[in-house]
ZADO-1210 file (C-alpha; in nm, 4 decimals, padded with zeros to 6 digits):
<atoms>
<atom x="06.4337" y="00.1532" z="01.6979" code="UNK" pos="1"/>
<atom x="06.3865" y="00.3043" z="01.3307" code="UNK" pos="2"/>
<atom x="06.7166" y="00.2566" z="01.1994" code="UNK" pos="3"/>
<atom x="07.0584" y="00.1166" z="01.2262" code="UNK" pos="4"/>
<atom x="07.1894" y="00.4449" z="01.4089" code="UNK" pos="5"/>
<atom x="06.8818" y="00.4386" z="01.6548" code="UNK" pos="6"/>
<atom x="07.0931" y="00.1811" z="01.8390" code="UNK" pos="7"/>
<atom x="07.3548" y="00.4386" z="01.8523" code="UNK" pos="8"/>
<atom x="07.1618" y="00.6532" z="01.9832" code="UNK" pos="9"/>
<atom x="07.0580" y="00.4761" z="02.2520" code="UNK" pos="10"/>
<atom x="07.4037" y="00.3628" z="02.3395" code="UNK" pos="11"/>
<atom x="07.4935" y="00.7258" z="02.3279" code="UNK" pos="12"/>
<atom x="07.1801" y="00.8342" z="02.5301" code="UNK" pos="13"/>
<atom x="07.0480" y="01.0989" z="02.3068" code="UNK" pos="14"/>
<atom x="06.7285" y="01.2278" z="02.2301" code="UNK" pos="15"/>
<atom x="06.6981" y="01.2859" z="01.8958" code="UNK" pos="16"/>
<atom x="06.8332" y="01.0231" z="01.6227" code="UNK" pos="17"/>
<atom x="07.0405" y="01.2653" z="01.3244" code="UNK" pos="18"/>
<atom x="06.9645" y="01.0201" z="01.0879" code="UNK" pos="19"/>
<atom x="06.6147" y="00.9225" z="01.0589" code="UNK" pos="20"/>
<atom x="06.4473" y="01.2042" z="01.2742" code="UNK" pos="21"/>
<atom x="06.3115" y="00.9790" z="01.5930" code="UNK" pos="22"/>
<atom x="06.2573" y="01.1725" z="01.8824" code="UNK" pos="23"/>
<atom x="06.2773" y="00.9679" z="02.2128" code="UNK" pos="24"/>
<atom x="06.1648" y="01.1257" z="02.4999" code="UNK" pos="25"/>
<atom x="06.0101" y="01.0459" z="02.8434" code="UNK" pos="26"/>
<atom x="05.7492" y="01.2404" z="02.7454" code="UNK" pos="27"/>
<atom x="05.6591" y="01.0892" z="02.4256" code="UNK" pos="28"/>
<atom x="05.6556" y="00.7777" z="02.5727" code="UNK" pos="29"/>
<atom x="05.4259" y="00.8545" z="02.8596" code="UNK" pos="30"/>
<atom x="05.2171" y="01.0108" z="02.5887" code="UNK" pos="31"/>
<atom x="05.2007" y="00.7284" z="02.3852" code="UNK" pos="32"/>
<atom x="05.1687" y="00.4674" z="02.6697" code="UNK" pos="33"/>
<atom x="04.8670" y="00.6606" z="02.7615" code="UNK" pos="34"/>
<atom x="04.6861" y="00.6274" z="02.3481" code="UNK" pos="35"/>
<atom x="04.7820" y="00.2696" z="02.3707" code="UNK" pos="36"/>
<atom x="04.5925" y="00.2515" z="02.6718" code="UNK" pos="37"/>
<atom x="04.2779" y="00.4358" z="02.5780" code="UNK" pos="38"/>
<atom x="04.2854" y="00.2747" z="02.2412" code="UNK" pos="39"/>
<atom x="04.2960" y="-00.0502" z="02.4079" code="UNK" pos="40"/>
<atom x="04.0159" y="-00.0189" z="02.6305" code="UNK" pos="41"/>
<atom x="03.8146" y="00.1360" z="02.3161" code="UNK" pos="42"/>
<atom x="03.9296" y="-00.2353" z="02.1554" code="UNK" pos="43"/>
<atom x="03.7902" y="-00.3902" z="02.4444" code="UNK" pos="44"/>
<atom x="03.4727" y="-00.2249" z="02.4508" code="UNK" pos="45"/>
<atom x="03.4246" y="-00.2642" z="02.0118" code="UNK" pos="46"/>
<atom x="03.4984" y="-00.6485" z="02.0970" code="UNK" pos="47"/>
<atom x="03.2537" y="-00.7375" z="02.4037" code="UNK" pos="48"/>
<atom x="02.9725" y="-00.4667" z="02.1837" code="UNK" pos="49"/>
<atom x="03.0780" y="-00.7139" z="01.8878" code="UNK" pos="50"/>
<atom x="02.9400" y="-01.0111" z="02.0685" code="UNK" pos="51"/>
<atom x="02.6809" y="-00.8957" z="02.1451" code="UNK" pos="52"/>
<atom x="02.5417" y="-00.8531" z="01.8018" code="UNK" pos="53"/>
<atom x="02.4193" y="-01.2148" z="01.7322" code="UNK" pos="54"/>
<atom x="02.3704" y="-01.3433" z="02.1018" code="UNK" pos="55"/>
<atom x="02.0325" y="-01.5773" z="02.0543" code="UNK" pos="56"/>
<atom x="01.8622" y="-01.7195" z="02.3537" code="UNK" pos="57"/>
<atom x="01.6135" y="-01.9840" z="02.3490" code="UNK" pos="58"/>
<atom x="01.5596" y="-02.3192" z="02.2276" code="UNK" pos="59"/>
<atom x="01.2313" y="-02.3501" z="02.0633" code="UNK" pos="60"/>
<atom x="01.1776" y="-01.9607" z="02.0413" code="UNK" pos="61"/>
<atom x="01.4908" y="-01.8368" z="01.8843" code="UNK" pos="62"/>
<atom x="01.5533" y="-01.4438" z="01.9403" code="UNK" pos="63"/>
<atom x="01.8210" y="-01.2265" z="01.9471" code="UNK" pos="64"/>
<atom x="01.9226" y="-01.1005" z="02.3269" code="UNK" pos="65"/>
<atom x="01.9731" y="-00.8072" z="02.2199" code="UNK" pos="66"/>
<atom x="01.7703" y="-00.5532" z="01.9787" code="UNK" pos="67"/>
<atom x="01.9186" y="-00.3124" z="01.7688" code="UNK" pos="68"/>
<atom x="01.7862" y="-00.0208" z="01.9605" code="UNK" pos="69"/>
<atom x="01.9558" y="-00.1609" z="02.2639" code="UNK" pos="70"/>
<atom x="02.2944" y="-00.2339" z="02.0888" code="UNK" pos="71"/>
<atom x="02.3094" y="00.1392" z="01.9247" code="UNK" pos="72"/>
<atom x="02.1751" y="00.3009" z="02.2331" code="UNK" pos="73"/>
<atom x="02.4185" y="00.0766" z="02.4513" code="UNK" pos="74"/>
<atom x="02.6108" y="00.1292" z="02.7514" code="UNK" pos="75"/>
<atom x="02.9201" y="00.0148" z="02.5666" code="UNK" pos="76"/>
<atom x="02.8501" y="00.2798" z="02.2833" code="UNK" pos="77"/>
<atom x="02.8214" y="00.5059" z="02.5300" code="UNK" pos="78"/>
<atom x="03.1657" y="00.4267" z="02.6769" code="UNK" pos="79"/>
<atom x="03.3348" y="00.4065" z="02.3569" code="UNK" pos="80"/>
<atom x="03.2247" y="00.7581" z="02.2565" code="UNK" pos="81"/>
<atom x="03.3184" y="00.8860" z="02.5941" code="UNK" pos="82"/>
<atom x="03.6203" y="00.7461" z="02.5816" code="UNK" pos="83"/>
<atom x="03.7226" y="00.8191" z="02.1855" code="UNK" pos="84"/>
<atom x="03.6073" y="01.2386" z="02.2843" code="UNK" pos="85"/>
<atom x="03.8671" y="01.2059" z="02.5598" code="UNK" pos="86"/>
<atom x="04.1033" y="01.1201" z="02.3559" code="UNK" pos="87"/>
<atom x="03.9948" y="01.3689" z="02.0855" code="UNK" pos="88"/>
<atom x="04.0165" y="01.6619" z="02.3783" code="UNK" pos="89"/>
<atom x="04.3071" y="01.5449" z="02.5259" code="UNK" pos="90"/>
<atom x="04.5120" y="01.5228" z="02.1713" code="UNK" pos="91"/>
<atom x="04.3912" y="01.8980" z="02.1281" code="UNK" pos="92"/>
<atom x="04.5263" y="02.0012" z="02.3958" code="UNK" pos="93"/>
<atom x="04.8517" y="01.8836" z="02.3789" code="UNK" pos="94"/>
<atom x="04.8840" y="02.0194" z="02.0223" code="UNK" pos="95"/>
<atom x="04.7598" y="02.3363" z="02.1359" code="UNK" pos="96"/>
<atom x="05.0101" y="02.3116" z="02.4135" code="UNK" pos="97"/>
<atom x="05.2814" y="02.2232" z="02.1704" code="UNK" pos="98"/>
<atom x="05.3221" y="01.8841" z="02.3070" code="UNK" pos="99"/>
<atom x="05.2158" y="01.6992" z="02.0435" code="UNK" pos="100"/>
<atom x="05.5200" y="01.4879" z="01.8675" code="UNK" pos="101"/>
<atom x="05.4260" y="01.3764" z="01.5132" code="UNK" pos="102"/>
<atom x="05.4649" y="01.0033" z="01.5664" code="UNK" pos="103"/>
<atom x="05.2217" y="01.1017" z="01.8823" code="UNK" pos="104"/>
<atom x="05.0099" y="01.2581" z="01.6222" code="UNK" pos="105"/>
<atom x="05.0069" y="00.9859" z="01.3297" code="UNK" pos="106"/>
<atom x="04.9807" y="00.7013" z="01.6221" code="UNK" pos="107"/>
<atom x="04.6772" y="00.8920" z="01.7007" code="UNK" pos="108"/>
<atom x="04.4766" y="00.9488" z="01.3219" code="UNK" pos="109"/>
<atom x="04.5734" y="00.5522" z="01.2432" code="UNK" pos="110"/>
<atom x="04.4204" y="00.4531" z="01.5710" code="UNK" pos="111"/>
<atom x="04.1217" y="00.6971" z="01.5638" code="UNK" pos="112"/>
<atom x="04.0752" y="00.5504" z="01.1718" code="UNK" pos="113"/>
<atom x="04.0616" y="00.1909" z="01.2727" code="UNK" pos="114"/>
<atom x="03.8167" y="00.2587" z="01.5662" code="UNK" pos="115"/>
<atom x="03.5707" y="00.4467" z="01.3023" code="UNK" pos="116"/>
<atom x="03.5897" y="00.1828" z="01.0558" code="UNK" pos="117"/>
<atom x="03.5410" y="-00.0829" z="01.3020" code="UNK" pos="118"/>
<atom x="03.2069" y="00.1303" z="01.4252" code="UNK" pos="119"/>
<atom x="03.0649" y="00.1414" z="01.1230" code="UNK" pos="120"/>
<atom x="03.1305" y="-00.2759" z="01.0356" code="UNK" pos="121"/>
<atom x="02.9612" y="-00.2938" z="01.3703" code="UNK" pos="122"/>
<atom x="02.6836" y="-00.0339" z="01.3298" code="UNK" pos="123"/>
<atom x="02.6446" y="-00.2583" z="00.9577" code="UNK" pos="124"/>
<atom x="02.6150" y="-00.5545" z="01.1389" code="UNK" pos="125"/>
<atom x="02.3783" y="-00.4297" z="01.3265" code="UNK" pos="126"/>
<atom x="02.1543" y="-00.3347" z="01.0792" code="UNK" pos="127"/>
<atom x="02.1953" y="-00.5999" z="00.8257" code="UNK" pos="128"/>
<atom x="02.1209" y="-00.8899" z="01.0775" code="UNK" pos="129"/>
<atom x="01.8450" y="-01.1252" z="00.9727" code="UNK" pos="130"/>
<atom x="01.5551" y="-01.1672" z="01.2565" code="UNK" pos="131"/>
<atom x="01.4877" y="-01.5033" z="01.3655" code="UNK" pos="132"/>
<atom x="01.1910" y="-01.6805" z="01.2600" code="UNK" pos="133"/>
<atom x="01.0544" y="-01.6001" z="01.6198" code="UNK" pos="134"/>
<atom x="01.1293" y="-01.2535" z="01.5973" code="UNK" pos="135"/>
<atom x="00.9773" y="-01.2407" z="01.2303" code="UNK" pos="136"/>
<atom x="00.6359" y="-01.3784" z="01.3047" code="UNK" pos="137"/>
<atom x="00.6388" y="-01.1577" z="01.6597" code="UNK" pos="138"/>
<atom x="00.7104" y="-00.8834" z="01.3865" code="UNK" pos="139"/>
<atom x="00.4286" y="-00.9433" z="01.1876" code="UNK" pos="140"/>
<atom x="00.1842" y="-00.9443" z="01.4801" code="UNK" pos="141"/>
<atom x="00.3073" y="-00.6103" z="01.5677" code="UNK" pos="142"/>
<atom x="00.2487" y="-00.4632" z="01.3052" code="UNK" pos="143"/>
<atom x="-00.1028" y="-00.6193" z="01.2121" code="UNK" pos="144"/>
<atom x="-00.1726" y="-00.4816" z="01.6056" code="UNK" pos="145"/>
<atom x="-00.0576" y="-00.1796" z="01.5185" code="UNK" pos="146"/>
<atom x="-00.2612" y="-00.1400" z="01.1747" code="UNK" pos="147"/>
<atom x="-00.5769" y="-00.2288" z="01.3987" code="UNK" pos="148"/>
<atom x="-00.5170" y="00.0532" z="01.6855" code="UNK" pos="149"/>
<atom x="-00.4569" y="00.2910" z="01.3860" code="UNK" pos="150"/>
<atom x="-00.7995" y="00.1742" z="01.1997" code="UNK" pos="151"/>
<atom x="-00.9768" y="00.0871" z="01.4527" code="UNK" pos="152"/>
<atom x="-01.0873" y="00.4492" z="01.5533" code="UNK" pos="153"/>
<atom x="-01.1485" y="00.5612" z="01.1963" code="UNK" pos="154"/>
<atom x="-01.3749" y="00.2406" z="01.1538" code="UNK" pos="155"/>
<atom x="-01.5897" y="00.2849" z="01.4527" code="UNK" pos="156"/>
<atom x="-01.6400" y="00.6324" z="01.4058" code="UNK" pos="157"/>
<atom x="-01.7486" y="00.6187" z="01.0025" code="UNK" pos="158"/>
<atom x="-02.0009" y="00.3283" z="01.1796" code="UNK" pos="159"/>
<atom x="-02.1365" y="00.5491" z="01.4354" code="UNK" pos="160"/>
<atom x="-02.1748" y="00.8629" z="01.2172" code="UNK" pos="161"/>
<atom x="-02.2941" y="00.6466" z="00.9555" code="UNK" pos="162"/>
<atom x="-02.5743" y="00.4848" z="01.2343" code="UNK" pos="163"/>
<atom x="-02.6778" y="00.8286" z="01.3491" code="UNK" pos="164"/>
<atom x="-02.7252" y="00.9845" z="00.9897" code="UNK" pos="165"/>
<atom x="-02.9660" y="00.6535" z="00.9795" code="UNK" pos="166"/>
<atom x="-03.1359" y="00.7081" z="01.2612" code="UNK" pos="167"/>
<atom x="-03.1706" y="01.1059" z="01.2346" code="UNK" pos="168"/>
<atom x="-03.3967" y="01.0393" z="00.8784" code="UNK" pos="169"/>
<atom x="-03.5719" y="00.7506" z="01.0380" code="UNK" pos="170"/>
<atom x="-03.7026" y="00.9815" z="01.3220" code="UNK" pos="171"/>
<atom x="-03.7511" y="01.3122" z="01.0957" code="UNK" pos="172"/>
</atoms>
């Protein structure tokens, strides 16, 4: 109900309220029933993705379960942007079919708003979480592993062209 006359509306079972403008129609509630659902699955998915982010296993060995790469690359990402470019195609075509009521419509961009803003506190969290002191030092080794299988080569080859120079004037 909007306003006081709503009620009268009701009462009198019409559509359309002549005082405030709200439309009330089996369709727009179907229509709306059906963004509250999608929008409340997306929730569901954002929340269970959201726990995710700082699940640590291990007692002595602290690390997180799950690594950034899996968390951004996740299946719950993936059903989240599936679900959100339903939505998206599904709101285009009704307002390309003319179906689309304007409460439809701004129930939709306030929805779609809050899931993009909760993404990117998510995709921030994400980023911004500090390693644990297990993954830090496993960190470091990777990288000093890394640094050696890049070197390495270029080390052993400036010590065998520098042997063979030797032992080409040696010989001459």
């Amino acid at each position: 109900m909007k306003c006081l006359f709503c009620g009268i509306r009701k009462k009198m079972n019409l559509a359309k309220c002549q005082f405030c403008e709200h439309y009330d129609s089996q369709e727009m509630r179907e229509g709306l029933g059906y963004l509250k659902n999608a929008f409340a699955r997306i929730d569901n998915e954002l929340d269970d993705l959201e726990g995710k982010v700082h699940v640590a296993i291990g007692l002595v060995f602290k690390r997180h379960k799950y690594s950034a790469e899996d968390l951004l690359d996740s299946l719950q990402m993936n059903r989240i942007k599936s679900l959100a470019g339903k939505i998206k195609d599904d709101v285009s075509l009704w307002e390309s079919a003319g179906k689309l009521l304007y409460r439809m419509k701004i129930f939709y961009n306030d929805n779609t708003e809050t899931v993009q803003n909760r993404l990117r506190m998510i995709n921030q969290m994400i980023q911004e979480r500090k390693p644990t002191l297990w993954e830090s030092v496993g960190g470091f080794f990777r990288s000093l592993y890394r640094a050696i299988v890049e070197l390495l080569p270029v080390i052993c080859q400036t010590l065998l062209f520098g042997r063979k120079s030797k032992s080409i004037r040696y010989t001459a």
